[in-house]
C-alpha positions in Angstrom: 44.8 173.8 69.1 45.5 177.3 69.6 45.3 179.4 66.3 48.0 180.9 64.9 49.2 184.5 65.8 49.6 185.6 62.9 46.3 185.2 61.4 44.8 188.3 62.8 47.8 190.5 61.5 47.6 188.8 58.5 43.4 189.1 58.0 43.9 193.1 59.3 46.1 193.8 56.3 44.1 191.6 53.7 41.3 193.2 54.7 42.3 196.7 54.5 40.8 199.3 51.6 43.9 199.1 50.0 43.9 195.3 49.2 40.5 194.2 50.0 39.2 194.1 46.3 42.5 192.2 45.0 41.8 189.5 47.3 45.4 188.8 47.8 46.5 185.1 49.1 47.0 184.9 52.4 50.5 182.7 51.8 51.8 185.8 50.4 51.3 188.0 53.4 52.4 185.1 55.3 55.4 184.4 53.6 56.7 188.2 54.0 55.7 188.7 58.1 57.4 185.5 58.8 60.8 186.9 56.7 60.6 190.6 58.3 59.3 189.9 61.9 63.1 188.6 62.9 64.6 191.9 61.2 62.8 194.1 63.3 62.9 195.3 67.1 58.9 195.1 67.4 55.8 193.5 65.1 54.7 197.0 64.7 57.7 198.0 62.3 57.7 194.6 60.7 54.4 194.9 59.7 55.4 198.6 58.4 57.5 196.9 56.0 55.8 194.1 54.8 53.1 196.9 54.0 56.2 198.4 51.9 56.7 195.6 50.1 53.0 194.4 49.3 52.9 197.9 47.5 55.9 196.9 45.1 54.3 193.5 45.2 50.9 194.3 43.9 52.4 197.7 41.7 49.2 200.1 41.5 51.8 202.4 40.4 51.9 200.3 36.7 48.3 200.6 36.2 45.1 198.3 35.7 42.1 198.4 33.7 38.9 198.3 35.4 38.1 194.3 35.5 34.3 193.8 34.9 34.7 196.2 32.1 37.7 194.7 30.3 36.0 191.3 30.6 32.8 193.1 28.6 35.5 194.8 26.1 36.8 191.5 25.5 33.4 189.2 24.6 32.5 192.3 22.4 35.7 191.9 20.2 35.4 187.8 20.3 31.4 188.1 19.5 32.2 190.8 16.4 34.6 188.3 14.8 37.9 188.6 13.1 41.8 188.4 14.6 42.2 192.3 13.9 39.0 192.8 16.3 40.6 190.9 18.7 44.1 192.1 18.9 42.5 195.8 18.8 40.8 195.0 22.6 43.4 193.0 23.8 46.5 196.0 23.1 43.9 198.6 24.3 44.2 196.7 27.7 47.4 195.9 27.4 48.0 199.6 26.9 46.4 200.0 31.0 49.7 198.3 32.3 53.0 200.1 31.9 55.1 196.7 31.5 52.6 195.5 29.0 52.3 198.9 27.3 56.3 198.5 26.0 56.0 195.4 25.2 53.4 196.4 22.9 55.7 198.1 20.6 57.9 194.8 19.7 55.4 192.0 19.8 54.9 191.7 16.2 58.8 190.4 16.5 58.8 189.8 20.0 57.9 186.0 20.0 58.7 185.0 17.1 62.6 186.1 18.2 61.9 183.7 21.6 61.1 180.6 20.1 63.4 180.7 17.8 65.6 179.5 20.5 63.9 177.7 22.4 63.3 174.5 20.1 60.2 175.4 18.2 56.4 176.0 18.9 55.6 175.7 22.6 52.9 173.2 23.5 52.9 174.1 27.7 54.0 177.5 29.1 54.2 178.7 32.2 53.4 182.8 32.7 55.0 183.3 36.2 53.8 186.8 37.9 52.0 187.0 34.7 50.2 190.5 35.2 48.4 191.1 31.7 50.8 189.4 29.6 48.6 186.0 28.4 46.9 188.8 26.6 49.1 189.0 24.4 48.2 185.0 23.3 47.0 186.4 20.0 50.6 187.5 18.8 52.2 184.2 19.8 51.1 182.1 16.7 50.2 179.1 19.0 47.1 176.5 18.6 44.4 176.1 20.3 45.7 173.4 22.1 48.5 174.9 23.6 48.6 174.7 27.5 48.8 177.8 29.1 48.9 178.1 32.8 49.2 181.6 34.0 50.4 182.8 37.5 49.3 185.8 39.5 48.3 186.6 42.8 45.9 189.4 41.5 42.5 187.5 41.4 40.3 190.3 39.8 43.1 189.8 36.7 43.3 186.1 37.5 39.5 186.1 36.7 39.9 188.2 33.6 42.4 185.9 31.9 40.6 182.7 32.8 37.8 184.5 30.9 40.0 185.8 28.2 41.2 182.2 27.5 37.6 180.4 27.4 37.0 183.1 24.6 40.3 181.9 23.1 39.0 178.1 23.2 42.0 177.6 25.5 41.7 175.7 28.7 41.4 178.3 31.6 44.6 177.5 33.5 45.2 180.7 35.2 45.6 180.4 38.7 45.8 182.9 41.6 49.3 181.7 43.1 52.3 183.3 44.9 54.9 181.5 42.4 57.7 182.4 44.8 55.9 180.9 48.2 54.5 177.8 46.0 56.6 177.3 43.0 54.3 175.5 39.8 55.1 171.8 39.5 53.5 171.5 35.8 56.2 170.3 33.4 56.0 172.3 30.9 58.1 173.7 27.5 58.9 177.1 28.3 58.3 179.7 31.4 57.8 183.2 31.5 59.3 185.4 33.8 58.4 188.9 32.6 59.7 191.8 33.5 59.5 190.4 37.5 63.3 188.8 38.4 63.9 192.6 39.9 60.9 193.0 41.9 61.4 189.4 43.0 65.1 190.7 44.7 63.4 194.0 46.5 60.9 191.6 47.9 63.8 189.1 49.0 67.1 188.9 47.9 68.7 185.6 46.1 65.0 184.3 46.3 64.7 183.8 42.1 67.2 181.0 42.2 64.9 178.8 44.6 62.3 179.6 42.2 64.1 179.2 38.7 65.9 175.5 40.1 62.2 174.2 41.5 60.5 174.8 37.9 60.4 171.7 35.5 60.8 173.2 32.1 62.7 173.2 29.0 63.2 177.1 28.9 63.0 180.0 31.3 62.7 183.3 29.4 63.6 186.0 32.0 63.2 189.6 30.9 64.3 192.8 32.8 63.8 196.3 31.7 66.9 198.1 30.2 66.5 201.4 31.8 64.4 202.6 34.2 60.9 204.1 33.7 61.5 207.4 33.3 64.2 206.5 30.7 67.1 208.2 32.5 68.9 205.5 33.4 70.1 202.4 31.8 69.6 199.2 33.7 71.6 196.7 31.3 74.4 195.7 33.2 72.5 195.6 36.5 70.3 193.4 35.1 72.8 191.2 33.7 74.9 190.7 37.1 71.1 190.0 38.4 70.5 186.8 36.1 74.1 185.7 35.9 74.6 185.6 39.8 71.1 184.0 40.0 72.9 181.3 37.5 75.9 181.0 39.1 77.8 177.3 39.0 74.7 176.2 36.9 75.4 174.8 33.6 72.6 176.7 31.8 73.0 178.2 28.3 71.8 181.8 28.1 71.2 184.0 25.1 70.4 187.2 25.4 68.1 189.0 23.0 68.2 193.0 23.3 64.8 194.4 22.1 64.2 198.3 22.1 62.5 197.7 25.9 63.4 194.9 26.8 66.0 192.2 27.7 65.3 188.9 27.5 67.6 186.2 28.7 66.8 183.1 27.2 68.3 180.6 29.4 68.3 176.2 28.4 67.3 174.3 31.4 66.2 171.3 29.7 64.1 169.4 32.8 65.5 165.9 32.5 62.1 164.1 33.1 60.1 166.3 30.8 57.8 164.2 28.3 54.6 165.6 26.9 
């Protein structure tokens, strides 16, 4: 069988200084030649653009903290003991990511104010395009038991959680997956959608619905940023035409919960076959 040509496009980009230490999967590369190649004249200016959009895709513009060492920073605050130690390491790292560094400010209400509407404590969540976020585990005021799969196609940070959750005593259940190329079948309680529904459209427009109607949970929180990152702009109503057209003819309750950073849309699927 002749191989496929793609593949040698695809290994050229994966392998380039850029993206060579993220390890990136090769479905997502995939996924974006085979979407711009019939938009454009030659390969040469598709490839242009998928290189475009792997750099809002992977977002080296919103910062990361140097793996190995975060991973060190971590077993050092587990191994000295106490909650506090433990929170102190996990915002410092949190602080390395710009979406993670606002949400710092409100997490002492932040989930609390979430599951409050969503049916009471969690026991399987879903962290789509989860960046750094399951760091923030320790504010949640969740068991040990809970079931936490996290999704990101970042497998230095995929690594880093999977270790951050065996310090936990939590399964390791993060996973390096392109959520919107191979949407998670787990049946779960709630999903996370951070911060991502935005980036999702610039990548490919209308493609969150696919995504939100293939997911088997209870809950989908969806949160967008209310202004823009330099904080001239406000985003609110953009955001809100963004989810609701997503929603459109779907009989889904949403509440919205305004935080100082954040807007999260806290939208009732209720998956009919759920059980636990």
């Amino acid at each position: 069988m002749p191989g496929d040509p793609l593949d040698p496009i695809i290994q050229d980009l994966l392998s380039s200084r850029k993206y060579k230490g993220i390890d990136l999967p090769a479905e997502t590369v995939r996924d974006l030649l085979v979407k711009e190649l019939p938009n454009h004249r030659s390969p040469k200016d598709a490839v242009q653009e998928v290189r475009k959009k792997l750099h809002n895709i992977v977002a080296p513009y919103l910062g990361d903290p140097d793996y190995p060492l975060a991973a060190k920073t971590l077993e050092e605050a587990f191994q000295a003991g106490g909650s506090q130690a433990v929170k102190a390491a996990c915002a410092k790292l949190l602080a390395s990511h710009a979406s993670t560094l606002e949400r710092l400010k409100i997490l002492d209400e932040f989930y609390p104010r979430l599951f409050s509407l969503t049916g009471g404590t969690p026991h399987t969540i879903l962290d789509l395009a989860c960046g750094l976020n399951p760091l923030t585990f320790p504010w949640m005021g969740l068991p040990a038991d809970t079931c936490y799969y996290a999704y990101d196609i970042h497998r230095p940070r995929v690594a880093l959680i999977n270790r951050f959750f065996e310090l936990e005593g939590l399964a390791p259940l993060a996973a390096a997956q392109d959520v919107l190329v191979n949407p998670p079948q787990v049946e779960g309680d709630v999903a996370f959608l951070f911060k991502e529904a935005h980036r999702f459209e610039q990548r490919q427009r209308g493609c969150n619905r696919a995504l939100w109607l293939a997911l088997k949970v209870r809950y989908l929180l969806v949160s967008l940023p209310p202004h823009s990152l330099s904080g001239q702009h406000n985003l609110v109503e953009r955001q809100r035409r963004l989810v609701y057209a997503t929603l459109e003819g779907l009989p889904w309750e949403v509440n919205e919960i305004m935080f100082e950073n954040e807007l999260v849309f806290v939208i009732k699927k209720e998956y009919e076959s759920y059980t636990h």
